[in-house]
MMTF fields as JSON, N, C-alpha, C and O atoms, coordinates in Angstrom:
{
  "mmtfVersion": "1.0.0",
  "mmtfProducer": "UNKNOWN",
  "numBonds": 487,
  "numAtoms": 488,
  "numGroups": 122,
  "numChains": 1,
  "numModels": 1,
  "chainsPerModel": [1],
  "groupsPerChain": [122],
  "chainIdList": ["A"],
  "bondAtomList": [4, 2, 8, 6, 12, 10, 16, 14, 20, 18, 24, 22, 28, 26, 32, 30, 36, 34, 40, 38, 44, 42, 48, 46, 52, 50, 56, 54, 60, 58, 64, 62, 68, 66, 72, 70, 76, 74, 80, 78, 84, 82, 88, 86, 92, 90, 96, 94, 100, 98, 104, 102, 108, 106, 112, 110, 116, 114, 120, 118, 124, 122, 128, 126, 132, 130, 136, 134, 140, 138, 144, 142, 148, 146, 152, 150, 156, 154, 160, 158, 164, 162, 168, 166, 172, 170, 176, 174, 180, 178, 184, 182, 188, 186, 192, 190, 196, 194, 200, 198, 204, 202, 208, 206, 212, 210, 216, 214, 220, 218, 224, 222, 228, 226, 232, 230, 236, 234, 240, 238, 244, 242, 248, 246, 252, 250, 256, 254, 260, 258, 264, 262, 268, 266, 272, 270, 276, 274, 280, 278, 284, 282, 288, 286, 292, 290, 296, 294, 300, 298, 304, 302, 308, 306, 312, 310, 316, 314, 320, 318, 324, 322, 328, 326, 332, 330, 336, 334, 340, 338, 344, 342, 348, 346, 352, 350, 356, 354, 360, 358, 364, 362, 368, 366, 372, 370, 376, 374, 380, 378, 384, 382, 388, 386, 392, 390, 396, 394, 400, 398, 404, 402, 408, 406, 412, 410, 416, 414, 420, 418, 424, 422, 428, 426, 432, 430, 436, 434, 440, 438, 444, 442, 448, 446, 452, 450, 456, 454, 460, 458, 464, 462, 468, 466, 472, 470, 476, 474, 480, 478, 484, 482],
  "bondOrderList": [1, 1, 1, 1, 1, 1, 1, 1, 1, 1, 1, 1, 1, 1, 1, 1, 1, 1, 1, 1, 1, 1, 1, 1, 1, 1, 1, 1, 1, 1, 1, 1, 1, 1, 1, 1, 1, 1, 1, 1, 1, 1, 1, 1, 1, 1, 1, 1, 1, 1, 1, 1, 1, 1, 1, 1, 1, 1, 1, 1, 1, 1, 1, 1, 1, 1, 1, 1, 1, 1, 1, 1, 1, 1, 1, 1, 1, 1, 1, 1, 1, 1, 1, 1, 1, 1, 1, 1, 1, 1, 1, 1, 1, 1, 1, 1, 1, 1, 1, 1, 1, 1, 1, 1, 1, 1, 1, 1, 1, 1, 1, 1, 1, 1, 1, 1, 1, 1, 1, 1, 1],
  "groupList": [{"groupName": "UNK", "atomNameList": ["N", "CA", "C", "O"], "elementList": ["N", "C", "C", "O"], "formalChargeList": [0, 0, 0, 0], "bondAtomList": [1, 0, 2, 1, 3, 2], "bondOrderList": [1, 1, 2], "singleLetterCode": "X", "chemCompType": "L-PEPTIDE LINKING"}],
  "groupTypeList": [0, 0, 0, 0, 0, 0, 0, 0, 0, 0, 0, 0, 0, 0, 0, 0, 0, 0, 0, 0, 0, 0, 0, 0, 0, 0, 0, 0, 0, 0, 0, 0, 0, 0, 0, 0, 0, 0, 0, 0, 0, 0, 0, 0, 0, 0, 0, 0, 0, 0, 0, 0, 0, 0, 0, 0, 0, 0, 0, 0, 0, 0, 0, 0, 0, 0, 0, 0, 0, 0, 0, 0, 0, 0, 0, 0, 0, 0, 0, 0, 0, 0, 0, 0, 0, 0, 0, 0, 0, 0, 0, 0, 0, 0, 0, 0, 0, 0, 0, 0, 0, 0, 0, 0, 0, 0, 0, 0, 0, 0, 0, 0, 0, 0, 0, 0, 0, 0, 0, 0, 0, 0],
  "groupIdList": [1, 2, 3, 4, 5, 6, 7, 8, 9, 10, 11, 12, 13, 14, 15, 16, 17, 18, 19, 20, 21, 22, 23, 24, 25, 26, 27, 28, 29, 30, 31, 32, 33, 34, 35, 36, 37, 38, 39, 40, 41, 42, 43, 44, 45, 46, 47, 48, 49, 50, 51, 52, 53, 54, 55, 56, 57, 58, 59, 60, 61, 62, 63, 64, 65, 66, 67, 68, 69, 70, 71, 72, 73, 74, 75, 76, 77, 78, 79, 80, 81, 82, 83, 84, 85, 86, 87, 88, 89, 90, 91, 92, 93, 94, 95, 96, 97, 98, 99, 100, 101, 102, 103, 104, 105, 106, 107, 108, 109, 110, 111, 112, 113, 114, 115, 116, 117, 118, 119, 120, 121, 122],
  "secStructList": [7, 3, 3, 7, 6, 6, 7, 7, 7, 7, 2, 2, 2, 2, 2, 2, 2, 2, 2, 2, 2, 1, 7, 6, 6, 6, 6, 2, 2, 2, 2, 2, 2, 2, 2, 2, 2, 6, 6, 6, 1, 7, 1, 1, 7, 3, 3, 3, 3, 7, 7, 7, 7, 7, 7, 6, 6, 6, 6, 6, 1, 1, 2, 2, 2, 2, 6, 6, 2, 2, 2, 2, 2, 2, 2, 2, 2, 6, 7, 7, 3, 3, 3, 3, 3, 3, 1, 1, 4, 4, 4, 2, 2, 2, 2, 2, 6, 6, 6, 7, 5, 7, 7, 7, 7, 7, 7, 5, 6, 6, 5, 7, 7, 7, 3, 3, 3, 3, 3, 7, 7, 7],
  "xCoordList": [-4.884, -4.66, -4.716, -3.811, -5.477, -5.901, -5.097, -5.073, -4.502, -4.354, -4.915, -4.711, -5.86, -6.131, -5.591, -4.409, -6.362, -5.391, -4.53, -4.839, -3.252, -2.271, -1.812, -0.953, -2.135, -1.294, -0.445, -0.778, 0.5, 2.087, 2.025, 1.257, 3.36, 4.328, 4.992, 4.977, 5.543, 6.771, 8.29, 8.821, 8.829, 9.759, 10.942, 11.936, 11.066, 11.97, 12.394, 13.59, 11.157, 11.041, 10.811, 11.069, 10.545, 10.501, 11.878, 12.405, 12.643, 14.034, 15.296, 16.21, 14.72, 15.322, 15.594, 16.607, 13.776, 13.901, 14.478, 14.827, 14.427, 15.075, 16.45, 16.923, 17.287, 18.695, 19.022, 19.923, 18.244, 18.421, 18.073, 18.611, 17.125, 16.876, 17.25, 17.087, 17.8, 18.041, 19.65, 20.604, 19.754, 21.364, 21.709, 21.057, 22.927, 23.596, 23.475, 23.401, 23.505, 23.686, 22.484, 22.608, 21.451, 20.373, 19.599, 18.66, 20.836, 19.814, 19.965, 19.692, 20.387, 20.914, 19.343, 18.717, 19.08, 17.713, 16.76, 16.736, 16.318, 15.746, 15.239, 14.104, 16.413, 16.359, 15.563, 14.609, 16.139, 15.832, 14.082, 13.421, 13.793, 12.211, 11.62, 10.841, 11.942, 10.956, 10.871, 10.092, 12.044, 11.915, 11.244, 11.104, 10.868, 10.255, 8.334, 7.409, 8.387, 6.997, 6.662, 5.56, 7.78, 7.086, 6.937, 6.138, 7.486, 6.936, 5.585, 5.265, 4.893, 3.605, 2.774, 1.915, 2.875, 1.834, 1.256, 1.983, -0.405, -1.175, -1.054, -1.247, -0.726, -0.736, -1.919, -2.189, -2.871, -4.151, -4.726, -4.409, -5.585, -5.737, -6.304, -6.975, -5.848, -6.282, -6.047, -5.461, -6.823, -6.68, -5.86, -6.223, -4.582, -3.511, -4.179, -4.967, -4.09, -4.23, -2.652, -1.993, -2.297, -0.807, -0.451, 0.545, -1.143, -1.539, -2.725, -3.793, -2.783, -4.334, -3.675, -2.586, -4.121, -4.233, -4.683, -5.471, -4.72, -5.801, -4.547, -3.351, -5.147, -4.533, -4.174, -5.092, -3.367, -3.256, -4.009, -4.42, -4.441, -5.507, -6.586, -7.29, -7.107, -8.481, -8.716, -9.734, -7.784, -7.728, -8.455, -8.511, -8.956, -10.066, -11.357, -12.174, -11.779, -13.193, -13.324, -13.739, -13.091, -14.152, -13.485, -13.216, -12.974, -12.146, -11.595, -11.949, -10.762, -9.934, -10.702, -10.526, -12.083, -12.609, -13.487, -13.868, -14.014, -15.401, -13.596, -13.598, -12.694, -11.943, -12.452, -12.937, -12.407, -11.833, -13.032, -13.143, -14.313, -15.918, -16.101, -16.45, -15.775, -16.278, -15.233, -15.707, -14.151, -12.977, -13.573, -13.666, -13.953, -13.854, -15.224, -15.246, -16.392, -17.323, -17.357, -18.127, -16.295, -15.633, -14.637, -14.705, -13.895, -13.244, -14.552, -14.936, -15.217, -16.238, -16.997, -17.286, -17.362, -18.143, -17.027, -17.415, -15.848, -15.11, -14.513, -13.726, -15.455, -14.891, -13.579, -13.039, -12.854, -10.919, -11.152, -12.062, -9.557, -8.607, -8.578, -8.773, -8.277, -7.33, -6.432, -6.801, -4.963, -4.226, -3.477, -3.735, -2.802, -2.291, -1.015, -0.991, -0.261, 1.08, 0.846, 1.556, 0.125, 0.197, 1.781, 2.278, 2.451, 3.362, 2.922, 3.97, 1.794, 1.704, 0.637, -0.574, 1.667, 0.7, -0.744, -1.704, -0.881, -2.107, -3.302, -4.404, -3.186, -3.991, -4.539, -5.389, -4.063, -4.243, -5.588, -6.357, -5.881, -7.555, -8.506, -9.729, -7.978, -8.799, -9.174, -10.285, -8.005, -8.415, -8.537, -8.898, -8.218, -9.279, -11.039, -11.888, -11.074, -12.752, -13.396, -14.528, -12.85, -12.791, -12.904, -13.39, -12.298, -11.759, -10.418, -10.01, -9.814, -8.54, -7.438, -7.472, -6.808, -6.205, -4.763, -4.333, -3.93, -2.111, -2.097, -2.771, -0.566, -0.549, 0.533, 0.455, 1.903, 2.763, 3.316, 2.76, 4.617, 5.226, 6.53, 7.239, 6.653, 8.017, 9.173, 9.241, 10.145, 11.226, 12.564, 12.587, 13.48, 14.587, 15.538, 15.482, 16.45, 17.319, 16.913, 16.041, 17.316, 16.607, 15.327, 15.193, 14.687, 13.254, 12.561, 12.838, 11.29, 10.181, 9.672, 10.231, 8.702, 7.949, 6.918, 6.598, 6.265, 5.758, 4.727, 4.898, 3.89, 2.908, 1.624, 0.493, 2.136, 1.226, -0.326, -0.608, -1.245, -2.439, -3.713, -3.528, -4.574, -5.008, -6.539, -6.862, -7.425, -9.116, -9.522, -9.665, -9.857, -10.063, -11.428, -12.371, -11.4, -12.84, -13.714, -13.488, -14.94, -16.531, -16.807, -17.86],
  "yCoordList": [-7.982, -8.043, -6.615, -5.861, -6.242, -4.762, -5.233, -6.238, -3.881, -3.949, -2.984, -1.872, -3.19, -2.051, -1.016, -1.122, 0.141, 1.289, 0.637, -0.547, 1.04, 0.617, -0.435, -0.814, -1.372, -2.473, -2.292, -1.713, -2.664, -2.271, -3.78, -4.651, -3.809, -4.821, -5.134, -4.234, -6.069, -6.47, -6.484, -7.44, -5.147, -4.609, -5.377, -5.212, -6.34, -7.012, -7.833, -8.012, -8.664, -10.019, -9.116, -9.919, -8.137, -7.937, -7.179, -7.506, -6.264, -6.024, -7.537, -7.513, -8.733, -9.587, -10.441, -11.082, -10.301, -11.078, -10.285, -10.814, -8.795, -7.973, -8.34, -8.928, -8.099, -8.68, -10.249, -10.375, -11.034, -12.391, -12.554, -13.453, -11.67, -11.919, -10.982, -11.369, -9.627, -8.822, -8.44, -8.628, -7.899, -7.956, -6.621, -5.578, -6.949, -5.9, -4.118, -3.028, -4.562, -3.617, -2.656, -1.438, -3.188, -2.589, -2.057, -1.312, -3.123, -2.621, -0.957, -0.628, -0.238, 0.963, 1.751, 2.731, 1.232, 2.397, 1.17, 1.537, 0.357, 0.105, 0.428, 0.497, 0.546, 1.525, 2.554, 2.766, 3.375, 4.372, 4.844, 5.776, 3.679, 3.625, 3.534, 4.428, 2.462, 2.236, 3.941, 4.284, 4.327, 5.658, 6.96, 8.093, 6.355, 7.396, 7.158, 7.972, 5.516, 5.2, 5.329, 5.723, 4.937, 5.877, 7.309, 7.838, 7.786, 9.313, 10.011, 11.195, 8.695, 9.004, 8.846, 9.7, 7.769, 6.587, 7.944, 8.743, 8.009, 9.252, 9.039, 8.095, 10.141, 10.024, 9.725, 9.266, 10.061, 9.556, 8.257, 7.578, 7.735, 6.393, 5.88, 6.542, 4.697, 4.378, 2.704, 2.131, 2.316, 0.904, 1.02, 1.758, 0.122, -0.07, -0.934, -1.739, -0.953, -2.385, -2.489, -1.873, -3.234, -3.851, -4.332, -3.894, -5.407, -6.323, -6.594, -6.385, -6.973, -7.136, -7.969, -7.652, -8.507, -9.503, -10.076, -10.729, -10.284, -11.232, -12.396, -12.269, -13.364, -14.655, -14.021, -13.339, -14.153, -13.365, -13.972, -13.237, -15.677, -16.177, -15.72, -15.811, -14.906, -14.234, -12.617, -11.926, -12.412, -11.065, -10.394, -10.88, -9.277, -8.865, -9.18, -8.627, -9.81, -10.158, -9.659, -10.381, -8.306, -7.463, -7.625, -6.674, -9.14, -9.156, -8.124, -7.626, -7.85, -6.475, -5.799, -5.652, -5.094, -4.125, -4.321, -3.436, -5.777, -6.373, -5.961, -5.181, -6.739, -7.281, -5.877, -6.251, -4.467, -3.54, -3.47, -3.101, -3.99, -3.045, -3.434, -2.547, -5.135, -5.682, -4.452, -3.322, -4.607, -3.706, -2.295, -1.872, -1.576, -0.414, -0.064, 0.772, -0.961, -0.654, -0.562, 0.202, -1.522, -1.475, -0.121, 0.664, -0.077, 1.617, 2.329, 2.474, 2.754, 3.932, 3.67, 4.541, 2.244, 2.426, 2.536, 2.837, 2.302, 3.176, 4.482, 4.896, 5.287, 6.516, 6.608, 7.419, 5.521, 5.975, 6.109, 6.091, 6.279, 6.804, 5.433, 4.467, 5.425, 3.918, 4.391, 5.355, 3.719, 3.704, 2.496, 1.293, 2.953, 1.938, 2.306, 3.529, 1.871, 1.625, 1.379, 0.413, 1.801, 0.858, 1.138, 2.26, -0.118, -0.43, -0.341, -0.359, -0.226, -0.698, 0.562, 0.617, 1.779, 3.114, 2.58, 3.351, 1.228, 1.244, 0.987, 0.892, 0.856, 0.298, 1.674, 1.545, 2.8, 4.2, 4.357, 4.725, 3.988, 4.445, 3.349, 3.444, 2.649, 1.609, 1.716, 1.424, 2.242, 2.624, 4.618, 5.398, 4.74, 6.245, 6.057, 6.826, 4.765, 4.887, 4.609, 5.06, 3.975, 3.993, 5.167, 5.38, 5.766, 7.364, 7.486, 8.275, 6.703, 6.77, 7.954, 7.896, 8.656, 9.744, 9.371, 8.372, 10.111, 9.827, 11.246, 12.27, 10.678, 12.099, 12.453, 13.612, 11.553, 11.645, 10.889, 9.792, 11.032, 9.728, 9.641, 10.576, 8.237, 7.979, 6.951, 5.728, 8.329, 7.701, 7.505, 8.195, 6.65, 6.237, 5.127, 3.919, 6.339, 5.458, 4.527, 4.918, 3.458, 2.72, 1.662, 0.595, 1.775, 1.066, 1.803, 2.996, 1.193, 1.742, 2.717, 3.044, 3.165, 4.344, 3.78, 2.639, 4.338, 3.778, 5.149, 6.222, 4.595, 5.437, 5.795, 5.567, 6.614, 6.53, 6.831, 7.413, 6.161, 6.549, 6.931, 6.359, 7.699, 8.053, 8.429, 9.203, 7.754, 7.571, 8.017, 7.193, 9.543, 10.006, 9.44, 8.831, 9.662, 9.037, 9.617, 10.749, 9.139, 9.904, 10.781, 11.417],
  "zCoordList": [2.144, 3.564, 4.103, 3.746, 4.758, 5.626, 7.188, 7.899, 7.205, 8.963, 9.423, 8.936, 10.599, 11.232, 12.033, 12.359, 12.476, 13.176, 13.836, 13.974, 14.454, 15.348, 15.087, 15.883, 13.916, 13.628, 12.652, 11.618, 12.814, 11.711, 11.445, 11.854, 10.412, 10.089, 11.216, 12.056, 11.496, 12.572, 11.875, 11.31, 12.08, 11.46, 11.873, 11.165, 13.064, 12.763, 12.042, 11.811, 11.424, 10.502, 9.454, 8.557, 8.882, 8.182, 8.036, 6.972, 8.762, 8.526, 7.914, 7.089, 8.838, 8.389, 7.429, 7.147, 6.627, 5.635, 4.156, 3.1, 4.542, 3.615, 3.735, 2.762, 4.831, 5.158, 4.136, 3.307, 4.429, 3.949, 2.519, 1.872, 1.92, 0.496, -0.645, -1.802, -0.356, -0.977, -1.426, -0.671, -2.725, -3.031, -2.118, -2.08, -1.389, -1.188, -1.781, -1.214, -3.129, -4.301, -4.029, -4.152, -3.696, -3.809, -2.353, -2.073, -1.426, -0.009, 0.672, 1.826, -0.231, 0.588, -0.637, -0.233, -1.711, -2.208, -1.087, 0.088, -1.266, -0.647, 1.246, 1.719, 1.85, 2.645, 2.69, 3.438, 1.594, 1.041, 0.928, 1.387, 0.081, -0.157, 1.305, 1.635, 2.279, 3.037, 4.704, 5.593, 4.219, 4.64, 4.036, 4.497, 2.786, 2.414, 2.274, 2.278, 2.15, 2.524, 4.06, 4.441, 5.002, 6.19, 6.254, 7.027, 5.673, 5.787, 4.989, 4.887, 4.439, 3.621, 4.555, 4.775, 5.243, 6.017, 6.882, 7.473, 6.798, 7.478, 9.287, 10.054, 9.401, 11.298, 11.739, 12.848, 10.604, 11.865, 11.787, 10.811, 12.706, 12.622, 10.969, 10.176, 10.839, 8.762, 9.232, 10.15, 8.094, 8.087, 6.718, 5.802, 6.666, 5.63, 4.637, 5.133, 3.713, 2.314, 2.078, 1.241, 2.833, 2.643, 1.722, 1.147, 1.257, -0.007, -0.83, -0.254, -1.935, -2.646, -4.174, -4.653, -4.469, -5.904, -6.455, -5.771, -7.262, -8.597, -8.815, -8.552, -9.29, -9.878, -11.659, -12.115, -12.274, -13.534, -14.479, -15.377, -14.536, -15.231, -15.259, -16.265, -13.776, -13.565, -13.876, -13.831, -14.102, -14.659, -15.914, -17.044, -15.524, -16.556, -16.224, -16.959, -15.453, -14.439, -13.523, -12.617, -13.204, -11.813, -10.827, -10.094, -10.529, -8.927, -8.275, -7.206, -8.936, -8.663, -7.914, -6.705, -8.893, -8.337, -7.457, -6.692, -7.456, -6.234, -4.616, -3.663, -5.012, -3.64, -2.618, -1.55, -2.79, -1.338, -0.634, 0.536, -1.696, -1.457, 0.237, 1.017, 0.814, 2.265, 2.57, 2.684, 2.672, 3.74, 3.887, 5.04, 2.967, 2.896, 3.864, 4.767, 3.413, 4.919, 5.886, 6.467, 6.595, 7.657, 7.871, 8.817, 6.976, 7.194, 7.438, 8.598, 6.487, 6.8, 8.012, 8.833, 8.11, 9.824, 11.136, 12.265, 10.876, 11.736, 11.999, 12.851, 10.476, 10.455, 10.646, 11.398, 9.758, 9.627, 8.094, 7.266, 8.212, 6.586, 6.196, 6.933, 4.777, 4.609, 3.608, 2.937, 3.324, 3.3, 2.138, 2.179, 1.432, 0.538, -0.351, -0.49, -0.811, -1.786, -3.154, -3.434, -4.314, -5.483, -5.989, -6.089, -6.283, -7.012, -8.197, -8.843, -9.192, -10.139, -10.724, -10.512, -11.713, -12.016, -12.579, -12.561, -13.086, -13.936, -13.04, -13.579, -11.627, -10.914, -10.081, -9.2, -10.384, -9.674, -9.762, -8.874, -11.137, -11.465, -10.821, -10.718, -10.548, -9.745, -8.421, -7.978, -7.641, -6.449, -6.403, -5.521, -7.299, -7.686, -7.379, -6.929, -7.825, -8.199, -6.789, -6.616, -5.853, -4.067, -3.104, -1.993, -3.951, -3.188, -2.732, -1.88, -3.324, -2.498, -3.806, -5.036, -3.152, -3.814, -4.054, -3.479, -4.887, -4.742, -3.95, -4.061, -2.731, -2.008, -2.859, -3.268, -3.401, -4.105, -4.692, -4.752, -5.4, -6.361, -5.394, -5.023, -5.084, -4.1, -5.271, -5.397, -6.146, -7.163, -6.013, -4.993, -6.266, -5.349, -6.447, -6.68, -6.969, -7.713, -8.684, -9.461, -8.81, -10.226, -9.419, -10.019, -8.555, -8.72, -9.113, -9.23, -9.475, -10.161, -9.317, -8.27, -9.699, -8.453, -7.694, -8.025, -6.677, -5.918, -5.417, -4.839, -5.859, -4.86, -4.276, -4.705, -2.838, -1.554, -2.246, -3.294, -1.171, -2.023, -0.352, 0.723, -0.523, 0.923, 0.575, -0.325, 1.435, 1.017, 2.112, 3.015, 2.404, 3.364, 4.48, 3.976, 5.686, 6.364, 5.962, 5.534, 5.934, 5.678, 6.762, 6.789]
}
């Protein structure tokens, strides 16, 4: 799921469903994180990859790497950034091979790391 420039999350439903599904225990790193992933997110206009996945049965067949190729044309013919989160270090080299770079590693108490990733415009 890509959002384009100027489209966010709707931080209220999304403040809420954190409120409603998350332990106590944990909502103060969590906090934590999503203040520190806004402070990655590039000021200039970027289309986000919010989300992206494979079915885990299909895994090991290309999907992965066919899914960004439509989106990313669309980034470059709009001459923006794009923008993304991997949760998951093994997938770095994957969207390495895109162009997309790590700006840094976002650690916060005991979750895993997280990090920003940025594919500059053509």
């Amino acid at each position: 799921m890509w959002l384009p420039p100027g489209i966010g999350p709707d931080e209220e439903v999304l403040d809420a469903a954190v409120r409603a599904s998350v332990r106590p225990a944990i909502a103060s790193e969590l906090g934590a994180i999503f203040e520190e992933m806004a402070a990655s997110v590039p000021a200039a206009p970027h289309w986000h990859l919010a989300f992206i996945g494979v079915d885990p049965l299909a895994h090991g067949r290309g999907i992965g790497g066919a899914l960004p190729d439509h989106a990313l044309e669309r980034v470059d013919a709009d001459g923006a950034q794009a923008y993304l989160e991997s949760t998951n270090p093994r997938n770095i080299t994957l969207y390495q091979r895109f162009g997309f770079e790590v700006t840094r590693e976002i650690r916060v108490g005991s979750a895993p790391p997280l990090f920003p990733m940025v594919r500059a415009s053509p």
